[in-house]
C-alpha positions in Angstrom: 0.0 0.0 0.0 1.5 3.5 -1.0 0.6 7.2 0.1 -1.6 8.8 -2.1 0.9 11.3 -4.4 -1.9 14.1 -4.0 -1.8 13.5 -0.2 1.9 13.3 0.0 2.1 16.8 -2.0 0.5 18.6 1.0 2.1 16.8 3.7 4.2 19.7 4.6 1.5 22.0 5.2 0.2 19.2 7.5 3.1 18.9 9.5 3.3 22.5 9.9 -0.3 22.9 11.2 0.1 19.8 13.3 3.6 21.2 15.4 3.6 24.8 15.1 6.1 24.7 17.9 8.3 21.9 16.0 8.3 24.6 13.4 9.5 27.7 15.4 12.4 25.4 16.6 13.4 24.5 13.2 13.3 28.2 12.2 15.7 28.8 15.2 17.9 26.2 14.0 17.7 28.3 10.7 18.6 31.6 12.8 21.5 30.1 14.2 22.6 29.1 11.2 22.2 32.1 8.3 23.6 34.1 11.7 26.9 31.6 11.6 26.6 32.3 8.0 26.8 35.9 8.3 29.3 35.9 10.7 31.7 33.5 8.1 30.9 35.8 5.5 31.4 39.3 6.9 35.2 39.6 6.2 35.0 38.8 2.7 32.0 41.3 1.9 32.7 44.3 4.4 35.3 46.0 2.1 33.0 46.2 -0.7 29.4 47.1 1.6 29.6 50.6 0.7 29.7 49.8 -3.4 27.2 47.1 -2.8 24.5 49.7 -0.9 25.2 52.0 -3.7 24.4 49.3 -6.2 21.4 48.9 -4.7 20.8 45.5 -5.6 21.6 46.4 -9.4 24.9 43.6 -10.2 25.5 45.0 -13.2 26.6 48.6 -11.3 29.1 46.2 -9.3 32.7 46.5 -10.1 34.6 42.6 -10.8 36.5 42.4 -7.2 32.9 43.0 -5.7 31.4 40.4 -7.9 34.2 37.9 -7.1 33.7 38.1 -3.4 30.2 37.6 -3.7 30.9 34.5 -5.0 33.3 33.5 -2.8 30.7 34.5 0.3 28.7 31.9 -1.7 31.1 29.4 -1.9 31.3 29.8 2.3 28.1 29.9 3.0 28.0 25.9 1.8 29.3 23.8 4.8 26.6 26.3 7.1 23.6 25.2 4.8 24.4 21.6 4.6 24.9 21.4 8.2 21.5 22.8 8.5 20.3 20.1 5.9 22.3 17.3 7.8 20.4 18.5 11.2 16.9 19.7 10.2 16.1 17.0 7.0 16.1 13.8 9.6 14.2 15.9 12.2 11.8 16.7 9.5 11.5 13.1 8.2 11.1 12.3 11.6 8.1 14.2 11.8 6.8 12.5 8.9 7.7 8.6 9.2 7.8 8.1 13.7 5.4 11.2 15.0 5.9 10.3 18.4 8.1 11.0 20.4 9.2 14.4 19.2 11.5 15.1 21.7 12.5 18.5 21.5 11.7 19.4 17.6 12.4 15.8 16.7 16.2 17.3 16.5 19.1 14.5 17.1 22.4 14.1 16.8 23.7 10.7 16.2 24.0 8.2 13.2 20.8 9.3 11.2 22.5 12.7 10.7 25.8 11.4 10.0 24.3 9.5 7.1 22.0 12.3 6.2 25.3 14.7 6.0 27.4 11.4 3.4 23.9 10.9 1.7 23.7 15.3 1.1 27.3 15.0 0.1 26.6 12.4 -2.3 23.6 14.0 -3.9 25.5 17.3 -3.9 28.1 15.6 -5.9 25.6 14.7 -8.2 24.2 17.4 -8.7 27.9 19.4 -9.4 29.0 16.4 -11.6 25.1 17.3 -14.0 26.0 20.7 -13.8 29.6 20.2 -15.1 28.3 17.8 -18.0 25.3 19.9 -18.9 27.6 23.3 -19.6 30.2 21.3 -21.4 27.2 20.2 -23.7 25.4 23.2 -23.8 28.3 25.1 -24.9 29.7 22.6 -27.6 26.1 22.3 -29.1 26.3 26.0 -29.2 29.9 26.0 -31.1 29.3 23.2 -33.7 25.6 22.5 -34.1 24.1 26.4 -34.4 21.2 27.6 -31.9 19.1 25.4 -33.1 21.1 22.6 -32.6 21.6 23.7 -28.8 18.4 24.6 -28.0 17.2 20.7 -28.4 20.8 19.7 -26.8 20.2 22.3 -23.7 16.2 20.9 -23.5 17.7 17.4 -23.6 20.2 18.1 -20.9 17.5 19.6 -18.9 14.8 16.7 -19.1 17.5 14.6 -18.1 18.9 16.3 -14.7 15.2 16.5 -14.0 14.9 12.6 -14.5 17.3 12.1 -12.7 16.6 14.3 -9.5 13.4 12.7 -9.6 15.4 9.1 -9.3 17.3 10.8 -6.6 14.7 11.9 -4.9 13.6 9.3 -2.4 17.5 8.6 -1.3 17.2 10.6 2.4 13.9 9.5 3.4 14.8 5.8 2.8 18.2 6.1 4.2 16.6 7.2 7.1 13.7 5.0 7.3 16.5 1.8 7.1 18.7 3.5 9.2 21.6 2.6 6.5 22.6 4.8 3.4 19.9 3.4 0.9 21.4 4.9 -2.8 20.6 1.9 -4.3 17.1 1.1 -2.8 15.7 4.9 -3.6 16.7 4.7 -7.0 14.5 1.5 -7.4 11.6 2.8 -5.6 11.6 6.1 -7.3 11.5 3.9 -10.6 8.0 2.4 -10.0 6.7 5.7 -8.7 8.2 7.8 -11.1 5.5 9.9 -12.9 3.9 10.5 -9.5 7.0 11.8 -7.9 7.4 14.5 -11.0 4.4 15.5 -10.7 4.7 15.8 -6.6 8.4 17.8 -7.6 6.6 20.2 -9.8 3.7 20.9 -7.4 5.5 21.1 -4.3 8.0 23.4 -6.2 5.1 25.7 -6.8 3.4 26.2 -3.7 6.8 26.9 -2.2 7.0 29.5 -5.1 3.7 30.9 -3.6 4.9 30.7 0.0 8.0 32.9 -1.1 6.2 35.7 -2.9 4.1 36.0 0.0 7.1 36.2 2.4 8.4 38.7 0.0 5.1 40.6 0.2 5.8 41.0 4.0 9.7 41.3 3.7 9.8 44.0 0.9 8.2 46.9 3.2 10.4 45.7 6.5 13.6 46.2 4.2 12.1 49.5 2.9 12.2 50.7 6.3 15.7 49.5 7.6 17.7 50.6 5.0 15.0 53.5 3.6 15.1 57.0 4.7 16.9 58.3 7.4 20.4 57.5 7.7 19.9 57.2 11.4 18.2 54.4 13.5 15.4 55.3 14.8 12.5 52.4 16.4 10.6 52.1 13.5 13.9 50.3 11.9 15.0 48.7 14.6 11.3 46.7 14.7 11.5 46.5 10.8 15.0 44.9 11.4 14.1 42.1 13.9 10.4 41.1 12.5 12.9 40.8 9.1 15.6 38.9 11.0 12.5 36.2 12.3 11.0 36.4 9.1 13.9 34.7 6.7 14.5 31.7 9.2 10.7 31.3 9.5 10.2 31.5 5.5 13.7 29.1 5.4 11.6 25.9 7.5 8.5 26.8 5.7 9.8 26.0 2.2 11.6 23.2 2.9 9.4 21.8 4.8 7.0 22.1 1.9 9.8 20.4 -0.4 11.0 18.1 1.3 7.7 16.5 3.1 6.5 14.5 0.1 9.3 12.6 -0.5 9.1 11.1 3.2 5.2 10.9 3.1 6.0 8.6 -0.3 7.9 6.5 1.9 5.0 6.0 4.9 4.2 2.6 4.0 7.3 0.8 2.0 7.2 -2.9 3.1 10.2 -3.6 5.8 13.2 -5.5 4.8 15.6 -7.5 5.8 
């Protein structure tokens, strides 16, 4: 017996309305985190704040040192969000596959998150390794076969790496639900169920689409009025600052959450094995 994909798609919003404290913990998890973030970041981005606030979010008034520290702040902020990942993704799965206990935010820290973290380094891999191929195609299709000729080459690429993610896609929640890295066994699973799991990827994807442009609704006006008007602080921006600071940890659980709930809901029911 298997979950029903339409069910599975809105398991997230279930576990959210089922432990709204589970998800306030998770979002502090998230604080801690994009604050470590921050912190790891700071050196590398100070120097250039004052051309970056003059910029005003417009990249292409950035000057190339700028640009290149961006990217290296990106590069840093990695290890912080698949910490994160390796921490929050078996305390969500948790919620979905053994809802009780929950202990405190069904957080642990043993094996399952030691094999979450090889399994997130594995997938990331993965997912470098497709993005490696898919330029080197793209590019040489664009070189020898005319735009034409890469246009179907870049389409194939991309149905591919979506086929693939799909496959992918059921590699955590198993590994978890085994209690042993499980590579092998999602990639089977996810073949039967394929189809359902797309369509699950592409909904899921939405509504967390939906979720963010509603976040940004509420975050546009807060950043208006921290970094708007006067130069000096007055209460008004200090509020604005710390609703904003809550708000991107909070919007942080509540997408991923959204994602990555299906795939674990897919899972309820798998027969045990040996």
């Amino acid at each position: 017996m298997t979950v029903s994909a339409t069910e599975a798609t809105f398991e997230g919003f279930r576990v959210t309305r089922h432990n709204p404290g589970v998800i306030l913990i998770w979002a502090a998890v998230w604080l801690v985190g994009l604050i470590a973030a921050a912190v790891a970041t700071f050196p590398m981005l100070s120097p250039w704040a004052p051309e970056m606030t003059t910029a005003n979010g417009d990249i292409s008034k950035l000057s190339a040192p700028a640009l290149a520290a961006i990217s290296n702040a990106g590069y840093a902020v990695l290890p912080v969000v698949l910490l994160i990942q390796t921490v929050l993704m078996p305390a969500l799965y948790r919620a979905v596959l053994r809802p009780e206990p929950k202990g405190f935010g069904y957080l642990r820290f043993g094996s399952d998150e030691l094999r979450m973290f090889l399994v997130a380094l594995g997938l990331g891999a993965v997912s470098v390794l497709l993005n490696l191929i898919s330029s080197g195609l793209e590019t040489a299709a664009a070189q020898t076969m005319g735009a034409v000729g890469a246009l179907v080459v870049s389409m194939a690429v991309f149905a591919t790496s979506i086929a693939i993610t799909v496959r992918l896609s059921l590699v955590a929640p198993i590994t978890l639900l085994r209690g042993k890295i499980s590579f092998v066994e999602g990639w089977h699973v996810s073949a039967r169920w394929f189809w359902p799991l797309l369509g699950i990827t592409v909904l899921s994807m939405t509504m967390a689409a939906i979720v963010v442009i509603l976040l940004l609704m509420i975050g546009l006006p807060l950043q208006q009025a921290v970094t708007g008007g006067a130069s000096a602080v007055t209460p008004l921006s200090t509020i604005s600052f710390l609703l904003l600071l809550l708000l991107i940890p909070l919007g942080a659980t509540l997408v991923t959450t959204i994602l990555w709930a299906p795939y674990a809901a897919m899972c309820r029911n798998l027969p045990p094995r040996d």
